[in-house]
C-alpha positions as CSV (number, residue, x, y, z in Angstrom):
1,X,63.6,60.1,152.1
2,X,63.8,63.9,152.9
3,X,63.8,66.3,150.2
4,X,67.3,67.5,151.7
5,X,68.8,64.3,152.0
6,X,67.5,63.5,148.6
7,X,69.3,66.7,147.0
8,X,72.6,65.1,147.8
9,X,72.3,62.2,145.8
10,X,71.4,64.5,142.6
11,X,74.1,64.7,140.0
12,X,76.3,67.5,139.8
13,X,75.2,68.7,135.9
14,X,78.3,68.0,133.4
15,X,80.8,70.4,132.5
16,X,80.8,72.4,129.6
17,X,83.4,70.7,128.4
18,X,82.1,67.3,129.2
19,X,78.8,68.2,127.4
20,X,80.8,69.0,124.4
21,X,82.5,66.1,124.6
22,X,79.8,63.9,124.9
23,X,77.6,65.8,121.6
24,X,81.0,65.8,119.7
25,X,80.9,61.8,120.5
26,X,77.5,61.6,118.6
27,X,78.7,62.4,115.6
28,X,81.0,59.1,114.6
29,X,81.9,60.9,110.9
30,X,83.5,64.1,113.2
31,X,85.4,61.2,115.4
32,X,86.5,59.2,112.2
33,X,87.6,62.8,110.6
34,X,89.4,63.7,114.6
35,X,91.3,60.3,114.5
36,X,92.6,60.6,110.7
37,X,93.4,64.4,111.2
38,X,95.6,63.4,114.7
39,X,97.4,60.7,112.3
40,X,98.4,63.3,109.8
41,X,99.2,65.8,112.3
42,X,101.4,63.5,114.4
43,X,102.9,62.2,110.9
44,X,104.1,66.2,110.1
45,X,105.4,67.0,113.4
46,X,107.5,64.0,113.2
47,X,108.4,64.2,109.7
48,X,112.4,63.8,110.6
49,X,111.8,60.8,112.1
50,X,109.0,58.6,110.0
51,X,110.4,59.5,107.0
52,X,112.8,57.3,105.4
53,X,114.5,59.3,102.9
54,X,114.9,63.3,102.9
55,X,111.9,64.9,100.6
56,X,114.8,66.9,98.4
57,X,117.4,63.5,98.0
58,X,117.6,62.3,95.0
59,X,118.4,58.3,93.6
60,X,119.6,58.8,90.3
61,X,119.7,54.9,90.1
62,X,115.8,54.7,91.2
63,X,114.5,57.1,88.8
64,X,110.4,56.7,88.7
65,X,110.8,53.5,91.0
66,X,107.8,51.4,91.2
67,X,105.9,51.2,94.7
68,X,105.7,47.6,96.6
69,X,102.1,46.8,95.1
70,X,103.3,47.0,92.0
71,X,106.5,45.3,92.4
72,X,109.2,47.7,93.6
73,X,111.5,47.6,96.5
74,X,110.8,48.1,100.2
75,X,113.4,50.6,100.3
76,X,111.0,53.1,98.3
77,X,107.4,52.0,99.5
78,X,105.5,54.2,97.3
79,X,108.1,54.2,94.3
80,X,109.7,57.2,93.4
81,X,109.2,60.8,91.1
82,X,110.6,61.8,88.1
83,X,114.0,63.1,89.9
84,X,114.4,60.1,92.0
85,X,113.0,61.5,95.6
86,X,111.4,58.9,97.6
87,X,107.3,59.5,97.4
88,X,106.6,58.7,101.0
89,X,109.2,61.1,102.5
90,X,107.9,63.8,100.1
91,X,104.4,63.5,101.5
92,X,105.2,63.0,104.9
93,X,107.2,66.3,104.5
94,X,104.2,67.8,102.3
95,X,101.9,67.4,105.3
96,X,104.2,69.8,106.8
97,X,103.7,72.1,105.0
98,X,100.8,71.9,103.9
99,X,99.1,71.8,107.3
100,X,101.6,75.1,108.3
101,X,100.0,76.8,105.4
102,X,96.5,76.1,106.2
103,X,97.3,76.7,109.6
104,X,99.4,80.1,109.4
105,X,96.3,81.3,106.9
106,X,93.9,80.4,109.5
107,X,95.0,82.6,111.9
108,X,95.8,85.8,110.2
109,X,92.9,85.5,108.1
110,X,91.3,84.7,112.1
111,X,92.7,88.0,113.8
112,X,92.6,90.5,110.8
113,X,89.1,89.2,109.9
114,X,87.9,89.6,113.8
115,X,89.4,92.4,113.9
116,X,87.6,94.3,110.6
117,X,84.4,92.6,111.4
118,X,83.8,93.8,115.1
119,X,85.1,97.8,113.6
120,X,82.6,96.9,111.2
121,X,79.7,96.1,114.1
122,X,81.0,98.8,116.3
123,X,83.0,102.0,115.1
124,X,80.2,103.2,112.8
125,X,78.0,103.5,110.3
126,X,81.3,104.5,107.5
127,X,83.2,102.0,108.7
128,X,80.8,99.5,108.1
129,X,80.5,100.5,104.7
130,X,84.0,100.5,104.0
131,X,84.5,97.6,105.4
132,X,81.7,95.6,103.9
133,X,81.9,97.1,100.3
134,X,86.0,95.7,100.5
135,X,84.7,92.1,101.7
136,X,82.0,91.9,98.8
137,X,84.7,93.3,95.9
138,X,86.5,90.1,97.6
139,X,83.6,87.8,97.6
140,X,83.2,88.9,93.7
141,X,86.6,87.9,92.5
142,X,86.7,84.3,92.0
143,X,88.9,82.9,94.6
144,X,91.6,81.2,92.8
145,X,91.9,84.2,90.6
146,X,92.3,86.5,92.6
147,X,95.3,84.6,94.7
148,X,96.7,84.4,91.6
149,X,96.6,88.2,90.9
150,X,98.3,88.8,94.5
151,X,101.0,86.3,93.8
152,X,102.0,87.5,90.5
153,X,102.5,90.9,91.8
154,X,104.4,89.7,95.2
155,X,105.9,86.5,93.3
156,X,106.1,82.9,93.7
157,X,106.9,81.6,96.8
158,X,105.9,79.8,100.2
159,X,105.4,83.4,102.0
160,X,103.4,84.9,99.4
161,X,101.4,82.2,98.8
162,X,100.0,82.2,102.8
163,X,99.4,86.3,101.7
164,X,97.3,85.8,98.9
165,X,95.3,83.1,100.4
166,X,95.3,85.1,104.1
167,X,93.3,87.8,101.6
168,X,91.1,85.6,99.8
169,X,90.0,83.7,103.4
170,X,89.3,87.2,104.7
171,X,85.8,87.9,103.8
172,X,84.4,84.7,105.8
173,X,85.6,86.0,109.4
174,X,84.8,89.4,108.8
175,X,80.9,88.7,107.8
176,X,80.0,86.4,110.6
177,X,82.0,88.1,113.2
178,X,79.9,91.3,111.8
179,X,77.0,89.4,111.8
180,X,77.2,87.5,115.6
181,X,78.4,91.2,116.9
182,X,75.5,92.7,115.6
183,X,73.2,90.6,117.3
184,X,74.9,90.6,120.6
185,X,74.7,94.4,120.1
186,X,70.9,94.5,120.9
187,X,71.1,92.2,123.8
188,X,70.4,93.8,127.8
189,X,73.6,92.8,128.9
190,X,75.5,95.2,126.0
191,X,72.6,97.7,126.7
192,X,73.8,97.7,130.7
193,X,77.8,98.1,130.2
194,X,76.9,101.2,127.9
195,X,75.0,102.6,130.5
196,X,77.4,101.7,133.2
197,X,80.6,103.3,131.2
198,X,82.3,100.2,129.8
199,X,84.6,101.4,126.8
200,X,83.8,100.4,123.2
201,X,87.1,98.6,123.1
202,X,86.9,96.7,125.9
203,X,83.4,95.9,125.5
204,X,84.0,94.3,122.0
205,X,87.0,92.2,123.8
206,X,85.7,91.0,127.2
207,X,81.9,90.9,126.3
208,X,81.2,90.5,122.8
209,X,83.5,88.7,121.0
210,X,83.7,85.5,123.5
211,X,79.8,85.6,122.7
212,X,81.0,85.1,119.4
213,X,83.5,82.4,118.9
214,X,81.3,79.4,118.8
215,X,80.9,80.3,115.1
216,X,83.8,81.2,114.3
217,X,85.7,78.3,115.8
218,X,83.4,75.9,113.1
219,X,84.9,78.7,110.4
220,X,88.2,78.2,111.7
221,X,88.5,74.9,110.9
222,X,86.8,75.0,107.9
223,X,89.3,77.4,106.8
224,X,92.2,75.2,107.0
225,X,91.1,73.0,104.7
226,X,90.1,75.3,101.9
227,X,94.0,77.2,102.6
228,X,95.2,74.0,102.2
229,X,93.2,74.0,98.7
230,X,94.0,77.2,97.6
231,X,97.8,76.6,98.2
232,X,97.6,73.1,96.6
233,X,95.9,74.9,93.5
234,X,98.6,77.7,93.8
235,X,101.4,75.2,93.7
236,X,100.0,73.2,90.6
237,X,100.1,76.5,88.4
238,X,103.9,76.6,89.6
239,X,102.8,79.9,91.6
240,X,103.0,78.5,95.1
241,X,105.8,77.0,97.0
242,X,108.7,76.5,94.6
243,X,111.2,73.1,93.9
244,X,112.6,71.1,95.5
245,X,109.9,71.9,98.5
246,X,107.5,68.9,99.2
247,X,104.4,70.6,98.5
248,X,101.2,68.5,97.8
249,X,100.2,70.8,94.7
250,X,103.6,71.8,93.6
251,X,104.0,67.4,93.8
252,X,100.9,66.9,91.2
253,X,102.6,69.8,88.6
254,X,105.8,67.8,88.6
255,X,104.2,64.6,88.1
256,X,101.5,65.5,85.4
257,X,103.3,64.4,82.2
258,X,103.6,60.9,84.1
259,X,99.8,60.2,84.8
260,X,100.0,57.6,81.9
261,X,102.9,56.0,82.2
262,X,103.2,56.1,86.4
263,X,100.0,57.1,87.7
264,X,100.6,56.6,91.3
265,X,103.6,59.6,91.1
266,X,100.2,61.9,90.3
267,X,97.6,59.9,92.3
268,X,99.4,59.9,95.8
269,X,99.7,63.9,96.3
270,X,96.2,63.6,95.4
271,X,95.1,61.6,97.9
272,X,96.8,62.8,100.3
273,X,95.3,66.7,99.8
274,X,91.9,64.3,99.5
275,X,92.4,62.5,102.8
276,X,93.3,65.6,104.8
277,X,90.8,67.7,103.5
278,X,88.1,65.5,104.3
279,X,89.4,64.7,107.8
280,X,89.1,69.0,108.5
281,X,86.0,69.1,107.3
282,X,84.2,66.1,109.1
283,X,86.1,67.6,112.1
284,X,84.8,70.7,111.1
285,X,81.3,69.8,111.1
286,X,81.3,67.8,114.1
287,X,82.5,71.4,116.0
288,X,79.5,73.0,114.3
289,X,77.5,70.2,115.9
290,X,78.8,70.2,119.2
291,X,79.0,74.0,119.4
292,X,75.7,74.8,118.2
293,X,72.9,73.3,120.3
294,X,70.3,73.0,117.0
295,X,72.3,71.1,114.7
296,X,72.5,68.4,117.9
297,X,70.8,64.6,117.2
298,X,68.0,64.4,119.8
């Protein structure tokens, strides 16, 4: 067969996105972690209509209700609280929020962090300094703490909580957007658009910061789950988002002086910041798989 007529019978190589696709598909924890992540998100965009109950009603007459397994009605699957309000409506509802606060952190922490980390790479020498020096006095302050210093200056609530951990997330996008513009910074291609006239502004945008995203997309969706964390741990000390909202952590607070006597009122917010946080990360890591072409199986 001619080598011409040969060539036509050669496979078109696969898309990018079909070769992500394919090395996301080798990692059966990162699909497992994909599938249960879809399942909660689906489960809090449609919150209004799966849940049975509304998360803030209360059934005076069903006070600590138990769930089915352990004998209790249909009407209330997974029992009720201490204030009557049906558990599964109030964590449907909770994976509302929670995934909106993880989510919302994600992207300012995202954008500002971006932002300060390629000023850092690119305005300067004092600029970098400043800008470093403010991410390590971060890094030094013990997350939870210091979220709990910002809220206790702005006060408890929903907002404020997404603030404090937006700060605390910071330091993660800042140091490896610094760190992948810093190394794109010595490559030809940077080198020729110097030469050539290309702004410092629009060479951070259009050339190095797409060089740039595959890490921080794995960071992004890391982030979300420790936001989700930080909130939950927020909303246990009564500093996050306040009665009668369904929050996960703020849920565990309530139900703390009934872990002996109703342990599932305690157990299920739980498990539900344990299921979710696990399904990010095993989603996260598979992205870090796919996206960088080491960490691929051969």
């Amino acid at each position: 067969m001619p080598a011409d007529v040969a060539q036509e019978y050669v496979s078109a190589p696969p898309s990018r996105l079909a070769a992500f696709a394919s090395a996301y598909a080798e990692n059966r924890g990162a699909l497992i972690g994909l599938v249960v992540l879809a399942l909660i998100v689906l489960a809090a965009l449609g919150a209004d209509v799966l849940a049975p109950h509304s998360p803030i009603e209360q059934f005076r007459d069903f006070v600590r209700a138990r769930p089915v397994w352990a004998g209790g009605s249909w009407r209330f699957p997974l029992g009720t609280d201490g204030d009557g309000r049906d558990m599964l409506s109030r964590i449907i509802f909770g994976a509302r929020i929670s995934l909106f606060i993880g989510v919302s952190v994600m992207a300012f922490a995202f954008v500002i962090g971006v932002a300060l980390g390629l000023a850092a790479a690119m305005a300067g020498s004092l600029v970098d300094v400043v800008v470093t020096r403010l991410m390590d006095v971060i890094m030094a302050t013990p997350s939870l703490v210091l979220a709990i210093v910002i809220v206790a200056i702005l006060g408890p609530s929903l907002v404020n909580t997404i603030v404090a951990v937006t700060v605390v997330g910071l330091p993660r996008y800042v140091r490896v957007t610094r760190a992948a513009a810093l190394g794109e910074l010595a490559k030809d291609y940077v080198t020729a658009a110097r030469v050539a006239g290309v702004r410092r502004l629009r060479l951070a945008l259009t050339s190095v910061l797409p060089n740039c995203l595959a890490p921080l997309i794995v960071q992004a969706a890391l982030g979300v789950s420790d936001a989700i964390l930080e909130a939950a741990g927020l909303g246990f000390l009564g500093l996050g988002a306040q009665p009668p909202t369904p929050e996960w952590g703020a849920m565990l607070a309530d139900a703390r002086e009934f872990i002996r006597s109703d342990p599932w009122i305690v157990t299920l917010p739980g498990l539900a910041i344990l299921v979710t946080v696990v399904a990010i990360n095993l989603t996260g890591d598979g992205l870090r798989d796919a996206l960088d072409p080491k960490m691929r199986r051969g």
